[in-house]
N, C-alpha and C positions, 0 to 999 in steps of 0.2 A: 504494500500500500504506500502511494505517495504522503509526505504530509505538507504542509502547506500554512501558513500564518494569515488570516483574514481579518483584517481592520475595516470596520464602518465608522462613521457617525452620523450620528441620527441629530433631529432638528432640537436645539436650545427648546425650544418650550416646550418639549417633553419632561415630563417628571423622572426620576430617577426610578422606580418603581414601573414607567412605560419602557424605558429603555431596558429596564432586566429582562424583562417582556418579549420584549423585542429578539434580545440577544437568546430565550426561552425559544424562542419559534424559530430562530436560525439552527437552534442545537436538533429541534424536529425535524424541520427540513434535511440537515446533513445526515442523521439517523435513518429518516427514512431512504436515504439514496445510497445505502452501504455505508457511511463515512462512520466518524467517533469524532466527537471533539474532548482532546486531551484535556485544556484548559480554556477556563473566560477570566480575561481583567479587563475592570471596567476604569477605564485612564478619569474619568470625572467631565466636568463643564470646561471646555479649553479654550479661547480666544484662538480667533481664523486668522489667517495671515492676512486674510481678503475674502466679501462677501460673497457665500454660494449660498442661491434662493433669499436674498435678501435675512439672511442667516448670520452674523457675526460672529458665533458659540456657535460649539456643537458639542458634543456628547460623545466620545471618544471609547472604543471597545474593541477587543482584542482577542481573537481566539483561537488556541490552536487546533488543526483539524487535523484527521487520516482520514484517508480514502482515495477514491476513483475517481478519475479525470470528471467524470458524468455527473458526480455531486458537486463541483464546484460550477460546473456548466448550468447546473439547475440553482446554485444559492443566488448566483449573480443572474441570472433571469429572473427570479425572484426581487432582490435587491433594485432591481431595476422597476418592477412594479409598484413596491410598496412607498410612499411617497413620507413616509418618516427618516428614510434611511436618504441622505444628500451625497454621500459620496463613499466608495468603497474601493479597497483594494485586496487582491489575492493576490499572493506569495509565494511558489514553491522552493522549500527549505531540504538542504538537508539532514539536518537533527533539530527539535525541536529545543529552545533554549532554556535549561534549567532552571529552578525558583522564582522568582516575580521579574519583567522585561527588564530592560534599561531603560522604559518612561514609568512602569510604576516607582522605580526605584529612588528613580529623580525626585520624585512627588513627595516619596517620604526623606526624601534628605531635606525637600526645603521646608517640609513641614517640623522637621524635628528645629529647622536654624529659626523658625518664626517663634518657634516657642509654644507652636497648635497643642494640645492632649489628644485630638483627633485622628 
């Protein structure tokens, strides 16, 4: 089985609880097509470089998949329908990378320098 890294983000004014959701029905779709998805991080609310769909934010999610060429042909046909999801990309890797990315990492390094408990 291939595996593969897929990043969405979904629209700023989704709730955090619509985006688990979301990332929920990406884990069915791949299940249903032969895949597994190893892992989901969800990166949080991120400032865009530049507006897509009049979107400044978006909601950033990460997850690694296995499987068959034909589940990623189907999530990204999908992805393309559902209109919470603004932009996506699929990755093929080959080893998926161990314990949390290098953007959740980031996240809690500068949470630890702000002084967050969160």
């Amino acid at each position: 089985m291939a595996l593969y890294e897929h990043v969405f983000l979904a629209r700023q004014d989704l709730s955090q609880a619509q985006v688990d959701a979301l990332a929920a029905s990406i884990t069915e779709i791949v299940e249903a097509n032969e895949g597994k998805v190893v892992k989901t991080e969800s990166w949080g609310l991120k400032s865009l470089a530049y507006k897509i769909d009049r979107n400044r934010k978006a909601h950033f999610v990460l997850l690694n998949l296995e499987g068959p060429g034909a589940m990623v042909m189907e999530l990204e046909r999908q992805n393309r329908i559902n209109e919470d999801v603004i932009r996506w990309i699929t990755i093929a890797v080959e080893e998926h990378e161990e314990g949390p990315s290098a953007q959740l990492r980031k996240v809690e390094r500068d949470r630890k320098r702000r002084g967050d408990s969160n």
